[in-house]
C-alpha positions, 0 to 999 in steps of 0.5 A: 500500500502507498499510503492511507490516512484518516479523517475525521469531522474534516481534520486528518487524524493519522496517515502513513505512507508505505505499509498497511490500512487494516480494517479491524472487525470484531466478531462475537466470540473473538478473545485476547488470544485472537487478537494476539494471534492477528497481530503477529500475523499482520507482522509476519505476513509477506506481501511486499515484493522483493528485488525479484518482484515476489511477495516476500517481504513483511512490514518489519523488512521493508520498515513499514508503518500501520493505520488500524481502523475499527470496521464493524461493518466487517461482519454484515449479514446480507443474505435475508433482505436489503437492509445488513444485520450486524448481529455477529459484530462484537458489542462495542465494548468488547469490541474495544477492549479487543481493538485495543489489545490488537494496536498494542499488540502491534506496538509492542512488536514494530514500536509506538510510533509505527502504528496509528489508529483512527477513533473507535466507533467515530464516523471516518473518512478513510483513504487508501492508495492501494498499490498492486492492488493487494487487499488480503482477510486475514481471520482466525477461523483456520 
């Protein structure tokens, strides 16, 4: 990803450059150790190219940076009517607690200053200059 950032009530709130966007949904059942699990797969996951042009680079070698932006919507059930249910989201309390766990997670393994976030459960503008584009789900589901 080339950059991303976020805005909210008309003032930009975090940007990166060079790194990822994750969009961090919160499904009900979810568990510190899901959160920990997803951290070190989001450090150790190799999608950046190398001299060669593979994905073989994580954001720890390429000295990358994180923008984490809470996504409940992540979890939508569209299959019965128009309008999406969020019943599998976590509730926002949990959700947070879970949130939070995740960023710190990452901030103990690529430093403080790496890793941004957006405000939980706040209206967002997100902008996201997908390079390649590579857009991946990772989930604890197995």
């Amino acid at each position: 990803m080339k950059s991303g950032s976020v805005t909210i009530n008309g003032k930009e709130t975090a940007s990166i450059e060079t790194g990822y966007v994750v969009l961090l949904g919160v499904r009900i059942g979810d568990t510190d150790q899901d959160a920990q699990y997803l951290a070190e797969k989001t450090i150790k996951l190799r999608v950046f190219a190398d001299n060669d042009g593979k994905m073989n680079k994580s954001i720890v070698d390429i000295k990358g940076n994180i923008l984490v932006i809470s996504q409940f919507t992540l979890y939508a059930e569209t299959k019965k009517g128009n309008r999406p249910s969020f019943i599998k989201a976590g509730n926002p309390q949990a959700a947070k607690i879970l949130y939070e766990e995740y960023v710190s997670s990452l901030r103990d393994k690529l430093g403080e200053n790496r890793v941004v976030t957006g405000i939980f459960a706040a209206d967002m503008l997100v902008e996201i200059a997908n390079d390649g584009p590579v857009t991946i789900e990772i989930n604890t589901d197995g």
